[in-house]
N, CA and C of each residue as an Amber inpcrd file, in Angstrom:
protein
   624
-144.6340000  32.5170000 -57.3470000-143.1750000  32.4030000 -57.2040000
-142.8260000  31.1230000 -56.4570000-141.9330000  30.6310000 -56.9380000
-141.4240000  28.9860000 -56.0650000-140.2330000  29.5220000 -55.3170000
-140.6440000  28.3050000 -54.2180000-139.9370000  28.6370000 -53.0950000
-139.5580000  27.4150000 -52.2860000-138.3870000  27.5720000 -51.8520000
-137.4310000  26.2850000 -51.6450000-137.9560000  26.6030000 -49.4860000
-138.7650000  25.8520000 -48.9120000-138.8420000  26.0070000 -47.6040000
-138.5120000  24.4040000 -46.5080000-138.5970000  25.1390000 -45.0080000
-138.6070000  23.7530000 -44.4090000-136.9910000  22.9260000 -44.7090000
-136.1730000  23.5220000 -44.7620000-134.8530000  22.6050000 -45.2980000
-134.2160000  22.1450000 -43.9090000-134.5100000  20.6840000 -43.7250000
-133.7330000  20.2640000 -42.6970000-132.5790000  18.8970000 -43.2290000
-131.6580000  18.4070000 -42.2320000-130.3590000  17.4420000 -42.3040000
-130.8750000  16.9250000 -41.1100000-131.0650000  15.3780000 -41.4510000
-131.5570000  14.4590000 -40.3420000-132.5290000  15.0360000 -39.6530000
-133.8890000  15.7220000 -40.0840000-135.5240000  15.6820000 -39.9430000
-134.9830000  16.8460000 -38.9520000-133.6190000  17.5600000 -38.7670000
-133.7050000  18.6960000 -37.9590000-133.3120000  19.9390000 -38.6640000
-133.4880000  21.4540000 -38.3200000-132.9590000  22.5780000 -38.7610000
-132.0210000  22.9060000 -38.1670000-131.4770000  23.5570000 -39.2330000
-129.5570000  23.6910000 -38.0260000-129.4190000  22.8750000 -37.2760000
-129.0660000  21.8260000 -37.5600000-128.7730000  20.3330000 -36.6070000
-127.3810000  21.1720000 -35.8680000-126.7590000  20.8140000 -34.3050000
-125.6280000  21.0770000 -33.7910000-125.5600000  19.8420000 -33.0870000
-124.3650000  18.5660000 -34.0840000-123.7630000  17.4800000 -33.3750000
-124.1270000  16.5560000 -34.0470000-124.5990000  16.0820000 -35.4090000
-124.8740000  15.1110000 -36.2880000-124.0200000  14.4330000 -35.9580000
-124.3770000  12.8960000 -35.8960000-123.7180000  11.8040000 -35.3500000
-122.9340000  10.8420000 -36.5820000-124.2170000  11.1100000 -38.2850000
-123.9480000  10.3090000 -39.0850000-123.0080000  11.0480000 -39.9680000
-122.5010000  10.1930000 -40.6440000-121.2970000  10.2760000 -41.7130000
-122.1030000  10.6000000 -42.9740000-123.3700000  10.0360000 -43.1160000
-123.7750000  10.4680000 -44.5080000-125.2690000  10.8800000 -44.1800000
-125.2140000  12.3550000 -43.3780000-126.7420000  12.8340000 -43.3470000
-127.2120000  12.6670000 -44.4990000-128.8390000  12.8380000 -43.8770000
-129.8370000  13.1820000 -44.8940000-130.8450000  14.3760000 -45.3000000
-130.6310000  14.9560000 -46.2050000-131.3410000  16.4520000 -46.3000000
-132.8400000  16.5430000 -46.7060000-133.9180000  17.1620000 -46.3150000
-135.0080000  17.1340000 -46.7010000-135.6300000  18.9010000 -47.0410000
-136.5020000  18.5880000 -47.5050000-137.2160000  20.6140000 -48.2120000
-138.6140000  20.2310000 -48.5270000-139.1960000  21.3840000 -48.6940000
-140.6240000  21.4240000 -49.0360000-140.9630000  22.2270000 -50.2360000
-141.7510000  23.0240000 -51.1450000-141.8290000  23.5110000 -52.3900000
-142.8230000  24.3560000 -51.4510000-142.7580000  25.7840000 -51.7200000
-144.1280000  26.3810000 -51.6990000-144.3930000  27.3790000 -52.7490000
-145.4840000  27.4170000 -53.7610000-145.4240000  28.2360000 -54.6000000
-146.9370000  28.8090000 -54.8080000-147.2020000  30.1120000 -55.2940000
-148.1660000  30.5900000 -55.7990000-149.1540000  30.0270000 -57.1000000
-148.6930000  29.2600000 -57.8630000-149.1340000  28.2670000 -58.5630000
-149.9260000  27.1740000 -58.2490000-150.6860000  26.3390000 -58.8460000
-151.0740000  24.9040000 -58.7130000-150.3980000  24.0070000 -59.2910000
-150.5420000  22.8760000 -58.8650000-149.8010000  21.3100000 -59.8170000
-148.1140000  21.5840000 -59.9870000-147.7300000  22.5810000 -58.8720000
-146.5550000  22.3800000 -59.0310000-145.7960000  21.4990000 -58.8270000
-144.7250000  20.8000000 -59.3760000-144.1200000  19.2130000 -59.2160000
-142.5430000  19.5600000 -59.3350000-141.7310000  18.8800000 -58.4720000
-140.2200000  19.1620000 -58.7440000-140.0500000  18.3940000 -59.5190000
-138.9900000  18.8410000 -60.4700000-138.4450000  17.8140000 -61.6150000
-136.9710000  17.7020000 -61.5980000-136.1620000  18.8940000 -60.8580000
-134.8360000  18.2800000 -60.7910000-134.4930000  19.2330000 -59.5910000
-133.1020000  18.8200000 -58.7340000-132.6610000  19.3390000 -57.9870000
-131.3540000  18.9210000 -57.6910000-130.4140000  20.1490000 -56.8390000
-128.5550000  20.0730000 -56.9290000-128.8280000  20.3870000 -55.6220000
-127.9200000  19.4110000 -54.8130000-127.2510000  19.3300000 -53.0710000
-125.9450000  20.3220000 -53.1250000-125.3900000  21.1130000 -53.2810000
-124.2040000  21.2980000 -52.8200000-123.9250000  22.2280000 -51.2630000
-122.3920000  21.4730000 -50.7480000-122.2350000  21.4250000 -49.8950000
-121.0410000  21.9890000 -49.3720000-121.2270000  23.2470000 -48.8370000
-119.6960000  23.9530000 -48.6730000-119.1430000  24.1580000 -47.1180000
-118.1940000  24.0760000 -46.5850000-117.0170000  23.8690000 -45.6200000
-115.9110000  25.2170000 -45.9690000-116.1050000  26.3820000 -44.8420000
-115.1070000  27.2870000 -44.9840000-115.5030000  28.4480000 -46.4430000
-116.8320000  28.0080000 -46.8110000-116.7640000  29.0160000 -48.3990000
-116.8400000  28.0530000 -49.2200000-116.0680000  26.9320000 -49.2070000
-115.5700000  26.5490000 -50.2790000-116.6170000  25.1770000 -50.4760000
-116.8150000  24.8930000 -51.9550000-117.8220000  23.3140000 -52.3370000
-117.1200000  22.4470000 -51.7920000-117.6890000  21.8120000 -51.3350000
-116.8110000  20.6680000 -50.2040000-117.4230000  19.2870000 -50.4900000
-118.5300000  19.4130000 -51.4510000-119.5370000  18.2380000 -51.9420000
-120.6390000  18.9430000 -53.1790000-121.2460000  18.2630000 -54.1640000
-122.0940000  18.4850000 -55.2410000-122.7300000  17.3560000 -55.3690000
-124.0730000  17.6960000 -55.3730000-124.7910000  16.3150000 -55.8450000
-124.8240000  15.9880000 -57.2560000-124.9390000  17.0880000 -58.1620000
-124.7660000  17.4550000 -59.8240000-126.6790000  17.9240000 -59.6120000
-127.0270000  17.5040000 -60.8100000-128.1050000  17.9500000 -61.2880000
-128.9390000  16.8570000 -61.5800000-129.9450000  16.4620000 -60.6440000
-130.7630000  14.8980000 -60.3240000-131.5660000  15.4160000 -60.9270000
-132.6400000  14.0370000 -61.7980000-133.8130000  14.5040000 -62.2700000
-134.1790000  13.6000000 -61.6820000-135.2340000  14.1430000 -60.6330000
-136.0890000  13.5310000 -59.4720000-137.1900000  14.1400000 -58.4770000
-138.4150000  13.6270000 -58.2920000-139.3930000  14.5810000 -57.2810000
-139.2420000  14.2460000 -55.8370000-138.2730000  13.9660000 -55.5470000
-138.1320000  13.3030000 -54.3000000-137.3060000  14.3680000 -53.8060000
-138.3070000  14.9550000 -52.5620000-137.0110000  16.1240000 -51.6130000
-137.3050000  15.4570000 -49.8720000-137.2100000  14.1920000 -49.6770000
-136.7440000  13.6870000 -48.3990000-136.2870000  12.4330000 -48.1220000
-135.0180000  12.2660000 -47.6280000-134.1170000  11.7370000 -46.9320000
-133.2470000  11.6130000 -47.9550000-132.7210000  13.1870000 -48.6840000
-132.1060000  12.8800000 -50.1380000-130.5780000  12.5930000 -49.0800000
-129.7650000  11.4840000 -49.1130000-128.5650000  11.3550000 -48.8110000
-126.8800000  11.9580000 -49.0250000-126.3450000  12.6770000 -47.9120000
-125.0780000  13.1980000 -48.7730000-123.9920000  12.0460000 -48.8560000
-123.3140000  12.0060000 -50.2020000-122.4290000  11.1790000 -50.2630000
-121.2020000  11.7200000 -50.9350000-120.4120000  12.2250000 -50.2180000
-119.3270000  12.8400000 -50.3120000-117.9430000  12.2530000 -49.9240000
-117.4140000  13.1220000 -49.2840000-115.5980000  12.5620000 -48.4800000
-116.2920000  12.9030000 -47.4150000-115.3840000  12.0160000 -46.5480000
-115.7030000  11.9020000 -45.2480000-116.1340000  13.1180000 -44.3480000
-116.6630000  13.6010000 -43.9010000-117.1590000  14.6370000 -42.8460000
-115.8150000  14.4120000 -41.5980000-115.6520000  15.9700000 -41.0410000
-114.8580000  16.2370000 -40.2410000-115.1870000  16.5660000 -38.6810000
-115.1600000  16.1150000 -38.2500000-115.2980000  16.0290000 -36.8000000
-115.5520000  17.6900000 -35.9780000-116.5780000  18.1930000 -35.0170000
-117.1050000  19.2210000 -34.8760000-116.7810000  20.5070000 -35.9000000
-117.0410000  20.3860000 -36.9420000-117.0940000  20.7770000 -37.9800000
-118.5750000  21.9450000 -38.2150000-118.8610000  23.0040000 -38.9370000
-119.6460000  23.5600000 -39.4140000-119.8280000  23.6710000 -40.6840000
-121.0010000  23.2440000 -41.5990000-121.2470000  22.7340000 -42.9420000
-122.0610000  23.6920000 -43.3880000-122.0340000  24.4810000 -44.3470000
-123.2110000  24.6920000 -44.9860000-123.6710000  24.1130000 -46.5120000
-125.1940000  24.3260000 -46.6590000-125.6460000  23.5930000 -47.5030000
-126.7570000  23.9110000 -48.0890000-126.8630000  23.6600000 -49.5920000
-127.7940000  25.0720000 -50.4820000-128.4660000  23.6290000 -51.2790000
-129.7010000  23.8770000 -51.3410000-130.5150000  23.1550000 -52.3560000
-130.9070000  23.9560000 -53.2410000-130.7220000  23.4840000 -54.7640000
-131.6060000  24.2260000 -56.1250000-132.7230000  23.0930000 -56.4400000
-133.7130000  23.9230000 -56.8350000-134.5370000  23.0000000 -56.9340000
-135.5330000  23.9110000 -58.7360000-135.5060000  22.6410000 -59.6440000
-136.5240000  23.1950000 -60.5750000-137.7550000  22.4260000 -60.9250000
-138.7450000  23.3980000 -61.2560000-139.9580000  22.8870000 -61.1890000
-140.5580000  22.4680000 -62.6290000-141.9700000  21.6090000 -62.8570000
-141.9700000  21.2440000 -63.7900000-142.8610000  22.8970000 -64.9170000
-142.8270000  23.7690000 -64.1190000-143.0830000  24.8830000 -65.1140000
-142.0620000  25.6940000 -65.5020000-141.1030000  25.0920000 -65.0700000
-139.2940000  25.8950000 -65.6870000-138.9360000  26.9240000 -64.0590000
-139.1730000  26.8740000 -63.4760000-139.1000000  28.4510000 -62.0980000
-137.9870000  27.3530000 -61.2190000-137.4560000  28.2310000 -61.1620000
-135.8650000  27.5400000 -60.0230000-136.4470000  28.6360000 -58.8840000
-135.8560000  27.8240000 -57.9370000-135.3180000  28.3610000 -56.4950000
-134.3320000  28.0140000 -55.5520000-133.4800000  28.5220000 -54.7250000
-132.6520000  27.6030000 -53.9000000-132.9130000  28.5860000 -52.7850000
-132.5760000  27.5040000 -51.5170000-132.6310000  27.8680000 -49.9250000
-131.2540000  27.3120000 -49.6770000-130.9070000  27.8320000 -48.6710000
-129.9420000  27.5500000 -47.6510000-130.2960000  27.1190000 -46.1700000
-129.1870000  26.3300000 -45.6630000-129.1610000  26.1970000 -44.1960000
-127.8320000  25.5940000 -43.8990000-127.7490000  24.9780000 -42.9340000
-126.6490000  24.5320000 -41.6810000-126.3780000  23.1530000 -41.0420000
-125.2140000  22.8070000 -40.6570000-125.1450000  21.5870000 -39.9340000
-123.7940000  21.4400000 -39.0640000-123.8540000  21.1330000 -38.0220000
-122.2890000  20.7120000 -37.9230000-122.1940000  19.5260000 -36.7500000
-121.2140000  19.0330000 -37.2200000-120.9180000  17.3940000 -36.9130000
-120.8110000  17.1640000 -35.2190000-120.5170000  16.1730000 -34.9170000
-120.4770000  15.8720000 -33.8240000-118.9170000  15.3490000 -33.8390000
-118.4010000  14.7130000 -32.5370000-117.0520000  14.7760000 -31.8480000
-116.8070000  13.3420000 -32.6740000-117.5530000  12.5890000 -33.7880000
-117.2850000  11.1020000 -33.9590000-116.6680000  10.1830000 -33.5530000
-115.6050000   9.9870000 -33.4600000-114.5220000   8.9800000 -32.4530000
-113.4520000   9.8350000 -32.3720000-113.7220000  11.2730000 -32.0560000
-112.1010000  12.2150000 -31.2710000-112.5490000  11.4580000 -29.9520000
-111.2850000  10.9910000 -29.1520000-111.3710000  10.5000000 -27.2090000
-111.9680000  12.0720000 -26.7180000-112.2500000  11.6270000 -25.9080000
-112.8900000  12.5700000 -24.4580000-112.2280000  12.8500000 -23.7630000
-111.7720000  14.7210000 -23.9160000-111.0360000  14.8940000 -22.7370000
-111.3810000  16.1620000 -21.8250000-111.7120000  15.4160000 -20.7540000
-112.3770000  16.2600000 -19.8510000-111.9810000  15.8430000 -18.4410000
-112.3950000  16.6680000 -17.4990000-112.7070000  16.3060000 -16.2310000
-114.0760000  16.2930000 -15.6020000-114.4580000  15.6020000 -14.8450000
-115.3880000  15.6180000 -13.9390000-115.7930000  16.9620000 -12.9240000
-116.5200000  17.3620000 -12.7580000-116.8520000  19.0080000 -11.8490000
-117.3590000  18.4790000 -10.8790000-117.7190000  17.8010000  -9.6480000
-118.5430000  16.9870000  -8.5690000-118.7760000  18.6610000  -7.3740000
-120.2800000  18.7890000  -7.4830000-120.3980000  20.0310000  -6.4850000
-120.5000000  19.1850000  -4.8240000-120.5250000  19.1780000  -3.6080000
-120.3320000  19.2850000  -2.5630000-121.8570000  18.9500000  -2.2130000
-122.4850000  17.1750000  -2.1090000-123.5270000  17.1810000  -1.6740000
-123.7640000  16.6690000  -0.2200000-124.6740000  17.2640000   0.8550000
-124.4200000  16.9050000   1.4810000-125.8990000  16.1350000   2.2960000
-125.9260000  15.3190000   3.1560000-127.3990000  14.4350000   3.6210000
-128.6560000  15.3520000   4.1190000-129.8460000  15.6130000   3.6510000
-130.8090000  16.7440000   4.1220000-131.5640000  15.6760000   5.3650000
-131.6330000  16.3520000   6.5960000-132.5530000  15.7870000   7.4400000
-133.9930000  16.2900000   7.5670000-135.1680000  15.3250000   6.9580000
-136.3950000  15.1720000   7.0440000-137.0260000  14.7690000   9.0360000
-137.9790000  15.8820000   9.0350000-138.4240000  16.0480000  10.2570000
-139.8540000  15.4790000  10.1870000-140.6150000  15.0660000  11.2690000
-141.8280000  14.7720000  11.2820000-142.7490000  15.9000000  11.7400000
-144.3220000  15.9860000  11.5850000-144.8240000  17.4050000  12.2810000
-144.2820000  17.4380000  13.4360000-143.7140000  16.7050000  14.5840000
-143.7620000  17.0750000  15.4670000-141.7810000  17.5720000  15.9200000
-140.9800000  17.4580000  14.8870000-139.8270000  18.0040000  14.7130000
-138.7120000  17.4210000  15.0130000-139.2020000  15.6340000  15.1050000
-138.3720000  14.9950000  14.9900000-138.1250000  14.5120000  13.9960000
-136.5320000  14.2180000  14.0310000-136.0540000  13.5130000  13.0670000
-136.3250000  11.9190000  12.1800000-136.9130000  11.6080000  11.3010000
-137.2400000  10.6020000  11.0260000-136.8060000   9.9800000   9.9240000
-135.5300000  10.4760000   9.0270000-134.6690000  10.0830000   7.7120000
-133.8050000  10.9260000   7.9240000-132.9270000  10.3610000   7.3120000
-131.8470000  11.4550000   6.8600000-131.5040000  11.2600000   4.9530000
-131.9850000  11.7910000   4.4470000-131.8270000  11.8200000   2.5750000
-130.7320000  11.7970000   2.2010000-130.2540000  10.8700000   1.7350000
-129.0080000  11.1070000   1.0300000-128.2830000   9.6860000   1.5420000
-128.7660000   9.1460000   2.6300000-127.7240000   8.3320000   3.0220000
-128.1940000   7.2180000   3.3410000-128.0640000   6.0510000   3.5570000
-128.5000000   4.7530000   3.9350000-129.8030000   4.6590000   4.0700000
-130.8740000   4.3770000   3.5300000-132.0190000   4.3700000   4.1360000
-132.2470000   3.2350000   4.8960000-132.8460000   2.6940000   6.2880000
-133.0970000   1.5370000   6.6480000-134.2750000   0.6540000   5.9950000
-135.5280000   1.7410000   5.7100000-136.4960000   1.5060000   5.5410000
-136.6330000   0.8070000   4.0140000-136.0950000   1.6030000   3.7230000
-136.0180000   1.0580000   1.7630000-135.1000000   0.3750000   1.1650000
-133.4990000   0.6480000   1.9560000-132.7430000  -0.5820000   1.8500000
-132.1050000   0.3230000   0.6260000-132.1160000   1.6650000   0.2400000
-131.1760000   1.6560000  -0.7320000-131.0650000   3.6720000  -0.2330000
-129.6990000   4.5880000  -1.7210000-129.6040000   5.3960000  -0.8590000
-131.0220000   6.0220000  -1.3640000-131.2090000   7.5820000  -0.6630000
-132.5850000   7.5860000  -0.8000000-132.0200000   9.2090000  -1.0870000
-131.8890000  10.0320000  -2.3240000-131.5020000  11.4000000  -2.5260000
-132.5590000  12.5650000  -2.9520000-134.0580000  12.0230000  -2.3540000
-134.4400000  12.6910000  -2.6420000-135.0850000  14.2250000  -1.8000000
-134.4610000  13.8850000  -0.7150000-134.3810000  15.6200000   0.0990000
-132.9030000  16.2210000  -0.1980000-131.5500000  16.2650000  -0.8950000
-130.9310000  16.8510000  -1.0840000-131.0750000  17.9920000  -1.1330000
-130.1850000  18.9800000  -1.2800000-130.4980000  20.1790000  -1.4950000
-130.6010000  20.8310000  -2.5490000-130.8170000  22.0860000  -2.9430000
-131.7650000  22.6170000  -4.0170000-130.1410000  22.4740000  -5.2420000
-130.6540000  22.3380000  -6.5510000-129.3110000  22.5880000  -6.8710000
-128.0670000  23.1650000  -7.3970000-127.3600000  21.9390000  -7.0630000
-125.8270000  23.3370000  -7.2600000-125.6510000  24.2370000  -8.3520000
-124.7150000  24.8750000  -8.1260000-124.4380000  25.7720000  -9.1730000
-122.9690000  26.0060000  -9.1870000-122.3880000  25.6510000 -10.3490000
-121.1100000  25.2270000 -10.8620000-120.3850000  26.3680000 -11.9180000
-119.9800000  27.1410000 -11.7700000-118.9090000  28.2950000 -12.5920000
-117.2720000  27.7380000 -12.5890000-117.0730000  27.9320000 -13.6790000
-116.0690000  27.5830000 -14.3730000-115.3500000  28.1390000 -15.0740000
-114.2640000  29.2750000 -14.3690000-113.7780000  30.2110000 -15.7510000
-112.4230000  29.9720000 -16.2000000-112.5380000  30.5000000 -17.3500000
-111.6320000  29.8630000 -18.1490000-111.1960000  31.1680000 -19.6510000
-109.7950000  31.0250000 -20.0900000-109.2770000  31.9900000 -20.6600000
-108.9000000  31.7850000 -22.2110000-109.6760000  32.4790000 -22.7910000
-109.4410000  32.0560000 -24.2780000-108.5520000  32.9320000 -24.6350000
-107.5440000  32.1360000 -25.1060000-106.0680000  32.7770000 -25.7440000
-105.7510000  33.3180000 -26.6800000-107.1680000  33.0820000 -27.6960000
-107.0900000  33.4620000 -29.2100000-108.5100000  34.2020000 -29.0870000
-108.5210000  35.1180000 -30.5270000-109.9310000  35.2500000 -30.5140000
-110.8670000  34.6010000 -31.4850000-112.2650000  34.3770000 -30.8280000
-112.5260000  33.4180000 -31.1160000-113.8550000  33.5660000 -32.2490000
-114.4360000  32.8200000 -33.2610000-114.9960000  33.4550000 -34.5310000
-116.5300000  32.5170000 -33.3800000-115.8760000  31.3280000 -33.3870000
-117.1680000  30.2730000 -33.4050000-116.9360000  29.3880000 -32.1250000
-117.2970000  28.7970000 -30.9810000-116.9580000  28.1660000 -29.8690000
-117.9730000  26.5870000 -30.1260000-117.1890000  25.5390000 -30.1450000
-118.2390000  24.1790000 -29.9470000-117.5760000  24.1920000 -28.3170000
-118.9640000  23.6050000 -27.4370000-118.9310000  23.1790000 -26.3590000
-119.1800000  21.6750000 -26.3540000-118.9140000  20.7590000 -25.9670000
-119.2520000  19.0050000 -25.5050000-119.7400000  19.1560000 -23.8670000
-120.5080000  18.9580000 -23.7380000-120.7840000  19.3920000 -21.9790000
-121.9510000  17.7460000 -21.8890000-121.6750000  17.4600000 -20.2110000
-122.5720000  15.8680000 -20.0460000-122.6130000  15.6750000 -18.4860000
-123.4470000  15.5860000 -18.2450000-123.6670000  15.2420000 -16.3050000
-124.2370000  14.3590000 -15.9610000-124.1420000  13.5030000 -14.8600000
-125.2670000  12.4800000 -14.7020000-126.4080000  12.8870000 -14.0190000
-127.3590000  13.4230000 -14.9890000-128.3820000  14.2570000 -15.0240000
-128.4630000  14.9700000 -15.7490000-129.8230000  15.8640000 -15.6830000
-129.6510000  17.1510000 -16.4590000-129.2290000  18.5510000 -15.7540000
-128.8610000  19.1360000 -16.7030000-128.4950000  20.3250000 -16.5260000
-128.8640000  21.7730000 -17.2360000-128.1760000  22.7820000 -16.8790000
-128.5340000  24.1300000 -17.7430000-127.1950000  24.7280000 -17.9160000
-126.8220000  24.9410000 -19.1380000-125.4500000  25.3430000 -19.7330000
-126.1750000  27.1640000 -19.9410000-125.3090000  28.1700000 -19.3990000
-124.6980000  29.1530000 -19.6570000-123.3740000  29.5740000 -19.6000000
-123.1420000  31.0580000 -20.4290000-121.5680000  31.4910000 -20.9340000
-121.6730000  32.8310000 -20.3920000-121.2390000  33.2990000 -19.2410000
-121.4470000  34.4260000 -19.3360000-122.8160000  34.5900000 -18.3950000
-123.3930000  33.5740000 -18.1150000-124.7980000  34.1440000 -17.9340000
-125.8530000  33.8670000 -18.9190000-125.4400000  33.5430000 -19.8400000
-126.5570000  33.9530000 -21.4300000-126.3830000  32.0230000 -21.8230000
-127.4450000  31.8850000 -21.9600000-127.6070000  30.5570000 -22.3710000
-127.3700000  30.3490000 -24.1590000-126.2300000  29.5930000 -24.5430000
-126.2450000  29.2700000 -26.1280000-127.2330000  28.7500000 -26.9650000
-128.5180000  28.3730000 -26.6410000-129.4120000  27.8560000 -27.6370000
-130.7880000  28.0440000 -26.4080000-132.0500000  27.3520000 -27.3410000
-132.8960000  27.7700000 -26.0920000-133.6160000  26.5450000 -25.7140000
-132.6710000  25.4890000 -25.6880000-132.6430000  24.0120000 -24.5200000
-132.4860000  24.6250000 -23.1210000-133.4770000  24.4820000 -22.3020000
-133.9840000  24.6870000 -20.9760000-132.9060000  23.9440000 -20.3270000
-133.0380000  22.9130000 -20.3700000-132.1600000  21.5660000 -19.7740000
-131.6560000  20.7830000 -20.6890000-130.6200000  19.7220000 -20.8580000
-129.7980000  18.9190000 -21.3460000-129.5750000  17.5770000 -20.3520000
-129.6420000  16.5980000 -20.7550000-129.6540000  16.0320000 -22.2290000
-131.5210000  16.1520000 -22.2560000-132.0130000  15.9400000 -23.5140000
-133.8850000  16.1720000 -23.6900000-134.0440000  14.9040000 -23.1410000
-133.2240000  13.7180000 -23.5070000-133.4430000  12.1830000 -23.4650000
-133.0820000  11.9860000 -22.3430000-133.8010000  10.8330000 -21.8140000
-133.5980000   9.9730000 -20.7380000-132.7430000   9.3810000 -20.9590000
-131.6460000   8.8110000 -19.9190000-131.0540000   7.3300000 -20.0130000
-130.5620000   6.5660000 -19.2560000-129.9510000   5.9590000 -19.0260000
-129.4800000   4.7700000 -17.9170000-128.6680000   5.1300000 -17.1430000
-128.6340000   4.6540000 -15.7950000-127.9320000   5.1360000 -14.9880000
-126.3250000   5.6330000 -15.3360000-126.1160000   4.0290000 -16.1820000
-124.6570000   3.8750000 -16.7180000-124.3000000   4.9320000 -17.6450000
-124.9760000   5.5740000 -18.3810000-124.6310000   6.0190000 -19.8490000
-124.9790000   7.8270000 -19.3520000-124.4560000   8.4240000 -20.6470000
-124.1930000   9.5900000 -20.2510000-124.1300000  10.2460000 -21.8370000
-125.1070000  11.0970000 -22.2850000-125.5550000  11.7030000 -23.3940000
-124.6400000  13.0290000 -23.4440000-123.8280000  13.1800000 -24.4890000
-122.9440000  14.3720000 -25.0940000-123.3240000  15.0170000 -25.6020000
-124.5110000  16.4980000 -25.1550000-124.6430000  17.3370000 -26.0670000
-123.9840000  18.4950000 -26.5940000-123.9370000  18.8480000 -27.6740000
-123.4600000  19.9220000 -28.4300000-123.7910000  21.3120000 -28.7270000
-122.6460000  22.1410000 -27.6950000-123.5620000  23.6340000 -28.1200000
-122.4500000  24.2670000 -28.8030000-123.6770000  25.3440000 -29.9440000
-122.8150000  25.9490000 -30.6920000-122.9910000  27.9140000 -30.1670000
C-alpha cells in the first residue's frame, strides 16, 4: 500500500510562524512494494475549509522544496495543506498537515513586563563582602549580573471577551524564557527563543 509520509513546509512539521510568502512543502513515499517511483502529484491548499491554492496535477518525481505559489498569504493565519501523490504502478495516496504564518510586517504592539532586579552580594569564606553582582564592577570594568537572583516569575492576567476557537501568542524577552497559560505550557519548547542572538535584537516566537 502507498503512503504519503514525513510531510513538512519549510523542512518543518506543523511549522507555527512561517516567515516566507512562498513556503516550501516536502513528503516521503513509503510503500510495501519495490521500485516504487512518483510520477505525479497535486499541492492543494485550504484556509477556513475552503481551497485557498491548487497546484493542478504535476507530472514530476520531485517531493522536496516543491514551492507554493499562490495569492498572497495572510498574516498569523492557519493553513492547511493536502498532498496527492501517484505512483508509477497506478496506487494514489494523500496526507495532510499544517502551517500558519507569522506576524509579516503587522507593527508590534506590546508592552514591555521588566520584573524588579535587584544587586546580589557575593561573600568571601570568611563572610566578607567582596562584589556586589549586578552593579559596577571595579575589577572588570563592566556591569557584572551574574549573582542576580534566581529567576523571576511574571503572571499576567488577562480577559478574553469572546470565546475563543484558536489563540496566536507573539511573546520575546531579552533572553530566554518559558511561556505558560494557565500553568500548562502551549507546545513542548522548554525555553524560547532556541537561537542565540545579539544583544541588540530580539527573536519573536510564535505560539499556537
Amino acid at each position: 500500500m502507498l503512503q504519503v509520509v514525513d510531510l513538512r513546509c519549510e523542512q518543518l512539521k506543523n511549522p507555527v510562524g512561517i516567515r516566507s510568502q512562498k513556503p516550501e512543502f516536502s513528503w516521503k513515499l513509503k510503500s510495501d512494494r519495490k521500485n516504487i517511483m512518483q510520477k505525479k502529484y497535486q499541492i492543494t491548499v485550504y484556509q477556513g475549509g475552503k481551497v485557498f491554492w491548487q497546484s493542478g496535477i504535476i507530472s514530476s518525481a520531485c517531493s522536496v522544496g516543491i514551492g507554493y505559489s499562490g495569492q498572497k498569504l495572510s498574516p498569523l493565519t492557519k493553513y492547511e495543506w493536502k498532498i496527492e501523490v501517484w505512483d508509477n504502478q497506478g496506487d494514489c495516496a494523500a496526507g495532510s498537515a499544517a502551517f500558519v504564518t507569522s506576524r509579516y510586517s503587522l507593527p508590534w504592539k506590546a508592552s514591555w513586563v521588566e520584573p524588579e532586579q535587584h544587586a546580589t552580594f557575593a561573600k568571601d569564606e570568611d563572610g566578607c563582602v567582596k562584589s556586589a553582582m549586578g552593579i559596577r564592577s571595579e575589577t572588570r570594568g563592566i556591569d557584572d549580573y551574574a549573582g542576580f537572583q534566581p529567576v523571576q516569575y511574571l503572571r499576567i492576567p488577562f480577559i478574553l471577551r469572546k470565546k475563543a476557537y484558536r489563540i496566536l501568542i507573539c511573546a520575546t524577552s531579552h533572553g530566554v524564557y518559558e511561556l505558560k497559560i494557565n500553568g500548562i505550557a502551549p507546545d513542548n519548547r522548554k525555553y524560547a527563543p532556541e537561537l542565540g542572538m545579539p544583544a541588540n535584537m530580539v527573536i519573536e516566537p510564535l505560539f499556537c
